[in-house]
N, C-alpha and C positions, 0 to 999 in steps of 0.2 A: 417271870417278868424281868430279872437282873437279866437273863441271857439275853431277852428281846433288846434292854437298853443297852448291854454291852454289845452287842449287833450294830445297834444304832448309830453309835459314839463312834465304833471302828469302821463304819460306812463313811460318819461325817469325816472325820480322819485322812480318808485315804484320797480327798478330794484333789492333792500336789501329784500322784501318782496319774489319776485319770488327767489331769493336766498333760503331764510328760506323756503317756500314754497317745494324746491325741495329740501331739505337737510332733512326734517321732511318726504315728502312722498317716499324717497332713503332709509332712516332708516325705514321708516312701510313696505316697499316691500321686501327690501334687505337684512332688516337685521329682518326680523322676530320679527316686530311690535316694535324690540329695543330691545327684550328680549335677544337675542343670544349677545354673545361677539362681534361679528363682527358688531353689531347694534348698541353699548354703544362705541365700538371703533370709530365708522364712526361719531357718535352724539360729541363726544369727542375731537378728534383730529378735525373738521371740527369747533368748536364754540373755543376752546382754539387758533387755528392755527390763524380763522379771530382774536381774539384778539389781538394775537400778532403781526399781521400786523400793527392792529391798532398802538397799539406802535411804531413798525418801525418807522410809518409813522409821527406820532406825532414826533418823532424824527429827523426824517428828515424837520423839517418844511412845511411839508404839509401841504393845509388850511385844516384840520379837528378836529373838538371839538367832544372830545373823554370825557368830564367832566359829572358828573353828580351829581345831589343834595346826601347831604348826607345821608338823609334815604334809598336812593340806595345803598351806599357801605354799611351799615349796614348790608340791605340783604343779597347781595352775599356774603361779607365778615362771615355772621354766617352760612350761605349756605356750605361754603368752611370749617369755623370750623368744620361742624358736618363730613364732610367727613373726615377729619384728624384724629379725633376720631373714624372713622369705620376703616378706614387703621391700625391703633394703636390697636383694638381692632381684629384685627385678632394673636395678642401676646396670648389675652385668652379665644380666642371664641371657643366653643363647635364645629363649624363645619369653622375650617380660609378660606376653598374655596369659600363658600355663604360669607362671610363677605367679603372678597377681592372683590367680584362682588358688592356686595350691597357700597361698597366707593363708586367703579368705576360709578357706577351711584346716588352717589352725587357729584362727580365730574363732570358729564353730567349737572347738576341742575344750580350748581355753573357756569359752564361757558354758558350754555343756557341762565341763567339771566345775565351775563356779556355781551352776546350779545346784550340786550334789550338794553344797551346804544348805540351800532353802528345800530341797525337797527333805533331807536329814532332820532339821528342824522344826517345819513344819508338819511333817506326817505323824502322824500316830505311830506306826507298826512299819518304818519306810525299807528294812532288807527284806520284811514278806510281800509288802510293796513294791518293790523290787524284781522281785523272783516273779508276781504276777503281771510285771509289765513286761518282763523279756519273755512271757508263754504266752500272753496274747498276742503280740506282733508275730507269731507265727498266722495269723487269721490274716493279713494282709499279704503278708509275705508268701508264703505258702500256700495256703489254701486259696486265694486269689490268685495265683501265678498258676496253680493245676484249675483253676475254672477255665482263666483263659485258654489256656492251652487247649483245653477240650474241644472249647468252639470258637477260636479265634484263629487270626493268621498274620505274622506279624516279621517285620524284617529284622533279621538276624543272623549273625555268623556264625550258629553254631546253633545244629536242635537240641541244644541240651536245656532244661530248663530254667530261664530266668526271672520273668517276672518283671513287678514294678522295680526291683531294685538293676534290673539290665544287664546283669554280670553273674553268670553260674555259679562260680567259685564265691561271691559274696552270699548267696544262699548257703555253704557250707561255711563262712565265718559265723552267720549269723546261727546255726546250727549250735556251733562248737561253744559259742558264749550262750547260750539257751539251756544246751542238753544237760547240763548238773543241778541245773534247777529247776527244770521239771522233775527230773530223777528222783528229789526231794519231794517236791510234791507229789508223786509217787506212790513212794513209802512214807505219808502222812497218816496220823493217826485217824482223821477224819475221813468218813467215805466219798465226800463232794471233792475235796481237795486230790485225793486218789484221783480216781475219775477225769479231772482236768489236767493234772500231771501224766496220766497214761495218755490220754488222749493227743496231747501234747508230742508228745515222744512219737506217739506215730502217726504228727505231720511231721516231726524234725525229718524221722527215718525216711519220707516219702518226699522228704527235698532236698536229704543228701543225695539219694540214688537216683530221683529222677535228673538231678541236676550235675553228676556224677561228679564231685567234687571230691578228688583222691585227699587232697589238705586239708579239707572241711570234714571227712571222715573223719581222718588220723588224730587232727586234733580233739575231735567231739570223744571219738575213745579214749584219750588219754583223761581229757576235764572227766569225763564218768568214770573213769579208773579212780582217778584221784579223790571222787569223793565218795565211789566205793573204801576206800583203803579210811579214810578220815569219818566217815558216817559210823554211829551207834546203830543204824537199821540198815547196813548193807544187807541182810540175808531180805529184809523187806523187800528194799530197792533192786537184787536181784532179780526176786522174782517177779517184780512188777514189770522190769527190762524183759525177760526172757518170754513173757507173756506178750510182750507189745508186739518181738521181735516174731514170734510165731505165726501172728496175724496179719501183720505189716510186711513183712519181708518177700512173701509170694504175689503180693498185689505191685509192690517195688520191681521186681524182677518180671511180671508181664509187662510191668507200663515201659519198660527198658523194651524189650520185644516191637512194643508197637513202631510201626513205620513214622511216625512224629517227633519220636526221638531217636533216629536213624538216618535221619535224610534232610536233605533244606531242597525247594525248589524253586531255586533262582530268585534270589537267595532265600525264599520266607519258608515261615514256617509250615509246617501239615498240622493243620489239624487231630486230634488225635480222637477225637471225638466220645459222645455222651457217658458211654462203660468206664473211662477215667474216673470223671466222676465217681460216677454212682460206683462203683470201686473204692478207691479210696474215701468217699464217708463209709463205705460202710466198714473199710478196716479200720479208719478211727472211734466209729461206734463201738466195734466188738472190741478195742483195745480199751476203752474207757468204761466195758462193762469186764471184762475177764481180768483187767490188772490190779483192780479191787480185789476181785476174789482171790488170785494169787497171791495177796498179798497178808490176805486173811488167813488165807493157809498155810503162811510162813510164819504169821504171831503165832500158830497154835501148833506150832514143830515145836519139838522138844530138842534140846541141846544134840543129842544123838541124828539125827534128821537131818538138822542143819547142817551140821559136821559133814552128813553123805549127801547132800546133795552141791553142798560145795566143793568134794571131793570129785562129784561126778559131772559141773560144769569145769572143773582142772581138765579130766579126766578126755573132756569133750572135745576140749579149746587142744589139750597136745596130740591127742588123735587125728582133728582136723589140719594141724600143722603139719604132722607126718605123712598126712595126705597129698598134700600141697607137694611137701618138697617130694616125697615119690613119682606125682604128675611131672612135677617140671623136670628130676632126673631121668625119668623115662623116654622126655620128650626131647632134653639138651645131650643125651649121652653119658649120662651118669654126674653124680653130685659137683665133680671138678667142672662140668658143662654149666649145670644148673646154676652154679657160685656165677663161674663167667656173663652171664649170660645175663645176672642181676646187677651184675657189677657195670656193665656194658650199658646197661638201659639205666643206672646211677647218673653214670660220668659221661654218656654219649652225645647228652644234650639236643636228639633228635626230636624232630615234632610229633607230636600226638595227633592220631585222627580224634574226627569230631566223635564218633562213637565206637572208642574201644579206650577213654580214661580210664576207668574200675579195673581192668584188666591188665594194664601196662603198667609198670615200673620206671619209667621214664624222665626224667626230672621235665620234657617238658621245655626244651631251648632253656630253662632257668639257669643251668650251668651257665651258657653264654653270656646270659645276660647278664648275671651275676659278676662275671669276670671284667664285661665292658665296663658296667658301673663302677667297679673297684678304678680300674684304669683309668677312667674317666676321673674317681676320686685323686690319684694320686698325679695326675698333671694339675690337679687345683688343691691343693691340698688345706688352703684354709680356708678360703670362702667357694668354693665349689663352682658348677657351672651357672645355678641357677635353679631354682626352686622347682622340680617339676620340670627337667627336661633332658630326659632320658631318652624320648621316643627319636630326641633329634640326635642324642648322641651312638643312638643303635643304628639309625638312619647313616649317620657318615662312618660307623666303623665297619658296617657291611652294606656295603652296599647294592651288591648279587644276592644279597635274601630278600625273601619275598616275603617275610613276616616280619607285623613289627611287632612289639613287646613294651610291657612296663620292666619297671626291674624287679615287683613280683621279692621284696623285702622292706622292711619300712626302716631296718640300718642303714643299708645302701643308697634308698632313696632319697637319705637324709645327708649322706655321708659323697652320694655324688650329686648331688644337687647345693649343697647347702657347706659341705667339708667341716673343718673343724668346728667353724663358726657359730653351724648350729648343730654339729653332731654332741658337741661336749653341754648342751642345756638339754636336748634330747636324752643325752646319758643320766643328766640329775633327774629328770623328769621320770622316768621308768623305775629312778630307784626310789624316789617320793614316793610313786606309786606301791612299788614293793614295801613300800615302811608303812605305807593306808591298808596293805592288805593284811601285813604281819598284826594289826593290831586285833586281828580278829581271835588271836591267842586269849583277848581281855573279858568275851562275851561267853554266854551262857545261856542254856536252855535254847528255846525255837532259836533266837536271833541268833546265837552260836551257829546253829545248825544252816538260816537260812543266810548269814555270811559267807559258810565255807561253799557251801554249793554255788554264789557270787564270786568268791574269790575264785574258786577251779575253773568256772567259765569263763572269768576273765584273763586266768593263767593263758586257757586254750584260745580262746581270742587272739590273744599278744603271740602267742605262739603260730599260730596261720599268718598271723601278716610276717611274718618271718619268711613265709615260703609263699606267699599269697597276697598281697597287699590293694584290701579296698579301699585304699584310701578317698575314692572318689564316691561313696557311696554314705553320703555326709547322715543319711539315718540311722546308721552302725555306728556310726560319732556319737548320735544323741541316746543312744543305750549303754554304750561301754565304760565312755570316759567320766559318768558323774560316779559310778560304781565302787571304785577305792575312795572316793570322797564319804560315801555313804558308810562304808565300813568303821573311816576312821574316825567319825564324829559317832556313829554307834557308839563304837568302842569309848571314845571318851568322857560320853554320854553315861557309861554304865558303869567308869570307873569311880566318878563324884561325880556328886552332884553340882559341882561347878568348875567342869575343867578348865584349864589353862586357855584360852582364848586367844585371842586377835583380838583388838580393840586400834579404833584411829587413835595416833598415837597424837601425844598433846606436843602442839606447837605454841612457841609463847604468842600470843597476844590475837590466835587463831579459836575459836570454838569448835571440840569436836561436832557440832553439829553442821558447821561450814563446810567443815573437812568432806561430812558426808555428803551435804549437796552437790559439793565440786566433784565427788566419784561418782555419783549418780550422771552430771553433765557426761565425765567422760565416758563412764559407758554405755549412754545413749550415743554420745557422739562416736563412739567406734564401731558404730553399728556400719554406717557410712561407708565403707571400702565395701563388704558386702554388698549394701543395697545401689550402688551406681552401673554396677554392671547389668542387672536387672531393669533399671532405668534403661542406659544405656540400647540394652536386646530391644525392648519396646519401642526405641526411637525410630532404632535402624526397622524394625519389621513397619512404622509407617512411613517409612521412606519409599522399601519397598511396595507399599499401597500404592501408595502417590507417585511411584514411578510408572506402576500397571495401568494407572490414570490418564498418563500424560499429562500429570501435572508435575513437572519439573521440577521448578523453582520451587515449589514446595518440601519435595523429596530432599531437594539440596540442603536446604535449612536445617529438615529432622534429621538426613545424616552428621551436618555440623553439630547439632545437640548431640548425635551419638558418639562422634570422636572426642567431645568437649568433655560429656560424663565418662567416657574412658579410653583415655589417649594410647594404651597400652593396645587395645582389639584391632588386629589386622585387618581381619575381615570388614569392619566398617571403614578402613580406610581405603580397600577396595572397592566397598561401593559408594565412595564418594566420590572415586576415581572415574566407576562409570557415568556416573551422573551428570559429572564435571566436564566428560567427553562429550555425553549428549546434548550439553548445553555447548558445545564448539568451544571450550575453554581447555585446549587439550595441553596448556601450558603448568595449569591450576592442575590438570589430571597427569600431569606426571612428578608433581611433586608430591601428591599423596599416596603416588603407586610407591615412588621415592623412600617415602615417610612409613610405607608396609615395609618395604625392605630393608629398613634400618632396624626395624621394629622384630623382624626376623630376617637374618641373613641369608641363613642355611635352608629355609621355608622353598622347596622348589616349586608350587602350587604361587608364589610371590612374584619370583621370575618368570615362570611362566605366562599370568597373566601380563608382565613385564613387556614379553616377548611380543604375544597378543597385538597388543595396541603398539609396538614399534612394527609391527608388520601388518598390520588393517586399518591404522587411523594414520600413523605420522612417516608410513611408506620408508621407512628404515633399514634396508637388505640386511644391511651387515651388522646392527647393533642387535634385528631381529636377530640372526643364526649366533652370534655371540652370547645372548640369552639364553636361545633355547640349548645351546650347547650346555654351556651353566646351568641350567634347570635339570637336564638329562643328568647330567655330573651330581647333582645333590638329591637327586629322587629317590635314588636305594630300592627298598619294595615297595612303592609307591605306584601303585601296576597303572599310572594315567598316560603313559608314554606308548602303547603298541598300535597305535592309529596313523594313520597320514599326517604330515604338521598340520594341515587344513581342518583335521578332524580334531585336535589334540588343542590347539593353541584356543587358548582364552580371549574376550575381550571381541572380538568380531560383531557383537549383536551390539554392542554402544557403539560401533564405527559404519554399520549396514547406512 
């Protein structure tokens, strides 16, 4: 009877997790893995809003301890700085739409880790809480992303596997913050919990490799290293890995095989059809029945045992290395070839085909781009280009490539977008975070245990975006960053019983209960940057209605509501341009194309439509060719230019 009610109490308990739970997998379905506005909105106003309750409530004398140690506000609080600095830096950024979106989710950051105190607080068991909310978002993530695929078809620049999250390589972040905690649950004492941590581990393994995510690998080996090297049960957690890898690994390596993940056909995806499936559950089944037993049979080794079979997975792993390097000196001309040859595909900066990642050593153009951004940082050195726009400054530093790139680091991204400005609260912020994890040194028993498998997933996290950066994948936000918050209220949870706090501090002639309703105001009110672009999208798509109509003046109106809710978005000021044409006001329609081009300079898609309507509506030879020359000049890989001007120029069907 006690075990049914402790069941019970640690069910009612975990009710802040299935919250988080379903607020992270609503943003990976709904809102397009976080990437679209309506996904940064929903992440946004759903983690700011709970905060604000919090306050209410704190306010109202509710029992809730809303306090946390102070390496925790350190975090959010330079969290929140750097976002300030992105909002501020849409003043001089090269392109202020991408910088308006890039705050907006670090505004997501900042209140995702503000949540890590109400989920800390309020759960029962919130680091095993934890660990079971980053292995079930593999059921949307993964396992959803291999349904579609099977019978779906879908456009895309690469058959590599994506998913709701839209980006390959974000399947291998989310991998690499996963995999030490299921590892954990693993080698759990209990057979259910086994069972869901193998099972676990071979979807991660079947969405690093179908998605072939060389960074998302590296790092997931390293977080399992790490909490191999720091676990009491690595001989468990061994064998529970090596059990997943034996059933998962051959069903990985056909679904590579298939024509699906091989090919695009202009440009969608193939289908890969039904055997995917029915494959991969059943290598998750046999993983979450054999990784128990292997795990069983490593409790009931004896010290001698253990000792040789970890001698003989050493024994395995330099075998297989001397394999390798034998293959590639055979193949480059001996070892001096072989050296060369890695060192080449390092530094050469050459592009990867779509299906030969796993195989290639390559950085991947990342060299390049890495170097642009540095360059880029050091012509702006304290406040940067602008939040979020690198794509325009890869754009004007090459302009004969035909790829374009992120900058694929979250230093760089920060450090040429934003420069000192915001790279120096970005610096406090990652070590706040390092000081939330270090406190896991203070815990003990499971929660010890199911910290450290948090903290190495989150080491390997932070580590991918180093060479890989989702930053646009705002549902890998709402799992990462409340994670050092949870550690560190753990931790100071289990040192007394009433650690050192935050509290509103007292102001004379003020009541801390005022205090808190005014922070509740403001972060409901900051919800607001987020939610106008979402406005904003909806106005402009019945514009578009009401244009398909033939109703005009209508159209006109929702586009003015759309430029009104965000005077930043080019694109609605281009269709208010057309609109404005087709009402014969091409006076009004060329100060909004005007009002685009201010808005992005370097935008060749801006001048070109530019072009467009000086050469089909307002009959202008020469400011036409003067455009499109200017448009050609700032296009770079922008492949819109190989047609006839008549086929290429924009803007013809508002002037027809």
């Amino acid at each position: 009877m006690r075990a049914v009610t402790a069941s019970l109490r640690d069910a009612a308990g975990a009710w802040p997790a299935a919250v988080w739970l379903a607020l992270a997998a609503v943003v990976a379905v709904e809102g397009g893995g976080g990437a679209t506005s309506g996904g940064i909105a929903i992440g946004a106003a759903a983690c700011l809003g709970a905060c604000a309750l919090a306050a209410v409530a704190a306010a109202s004398g509710l029992p809730i301890r809303v306090g946390a140690p102070r390496r925790v506000a350190v975090y959010i609080g330079a969290l929140a700085l750097v976002g300030l600095v992105s909002y501020a830096s849409i003043g001089w950024s090269l392109t202020p739409g991408t910088s308006y979106g890039d705050a907006n989710r670090w505004l997501v950051a900042a209140a995702a880790a503000g949540c890590g105190i109400l989920l800390a607080r309020l759960g029962r068991r919130p680091l095993e809480s934890a660990v079971w909310v980053l292995c079930a978002m593999s059921l949307p993530f993964i396992a959803y992303a291999i349904q579609q695929r099977a019978h779906g078809v879908f456009f895309q620049t690469s058959p590599r596997l994506q998913g709701v999250l839209g980006y390959p390589n974000a399947i291998g972040a989310y991998a690499a913050l996963a995999a030490p905690g299921a590892l954990w649950l693993a080698s759990a004492p209990q057979r259910l919990r086994r069972a869901a941590g193998c099972g676990t581990l071979s979807l991660l393994i079947l969405g690093l490799g179908l998605a072939s995510s060389r960074g998302g690998l590296l790092a997931a080996i390293l977080g399992c290293a790490v909490w191999l090297a720091v676990s009491e049960r690595r001989t468990e957690s061994g064998a529970a890995l090596l059990a997943v890898l034996a059933v998962t690994a051959p069903v990985t390596r056909w679904g590579l095989a298939l024509h699906s993940f091989k090919a695009l056909e202009a440009p969608f995806t193939v289908p890969a059809g039904t055997r995917l499936l029915w494959y991969s559950a059943a290598a998750v089944i046999a993983a979450a029945l054999l990784g128990p037993l292997a795990v069983e049979a490593a409790q009931r080794a004896g010290p001698r045992v253990r000792r040789g079979c970890g001698l003989a997975v050493l024994a395995i792993l330099v075998l297989g290395f001397l394999i390798g390097a034998a293959k590639l000196s055979s193949k480059y001309g001996g070892p001096i070839g072989a050296i060369s040859h890695i060192w080449d595909q390092f530094s050469g900066g050459g592009a990867v085909g779509t299906t030969d990642h796993l195989s290639s050593l390559s950085t991947n153009l990342r060299g390049r781009w890495w170097g642009e951004a540095w360059d880029a940082f050091l012509r702006h050195p304290f406040k940067g280009n602008g939040a979020d726009t690198f794509e325009t400054i890869d754009r004007l530093a090459r302009p004969d490539f035909q790829q374009a790139g992120q900058e694929h680091s979250i230093g760089l991204h920060v450090l040429s977008g934003l420069g000192l400005l915001g790279g120096l609260p970005a610096v406090v912020a990652l070590a706040a975070a390092g000081a939330c994890a270090a406190a896991v040194t203070r815990l003990r028993g499971s929660e010890r245990a199911a910290a450290l498998a948090l903290v190495a997933g989150t080491a390997a996290f932070a580590l991918h975006n180093e060479i890989d950066w989702e930053w646009r994948q705002t549902a890998l936000t709402l799992l990462a960053y409340p994670i050092p918050v949870l550690v560190a209220c753990a931790a100071g949870g289990a040192v007394t019983a009433q650690p050192r706090m935050l509290r509103f501090p007292r102001i004379p002639r003020i009541p801390r209960r005022t205090l808190a309703v005014l922070a509740a105001v403001v972060l409901a009110l900051a919800a607001i940057p987020a939610v106008l672009p979402v406005l904003s999208d909806n106005a402009l798509a019945r514009a578009n209605r009401l244009d398909d109509q033939g109703r005009l003046d209508e159209a006109r109106v929702e586009a003015d509501l759309a430029a009104a809710l965000n005077p930043e978005a080019v694109d609605v000021q281009l269709e208010r341009a057309s609109l404005l044409q087709s009402l014969n006001r091409p006076d009004d329609a060329r100060r909004a194309v005007e009002r685009a081009i201010s808005l992005a300079p370097d935008d060749s898609q801006v001048w070109l439509q530019l072009a467009g309507y000086e050469k089909w509506c307002w009959g202008d030879t020469t400011a036409w060719e003067a455009d499109l020359a200017h448009a050609r000049a700032l296009s770079g890989h922008d492949n819109v230019f190989t047609g006839s001007d008549a086929d290429v120029i924009a803007g013809s069907d508002a002037c027809a």
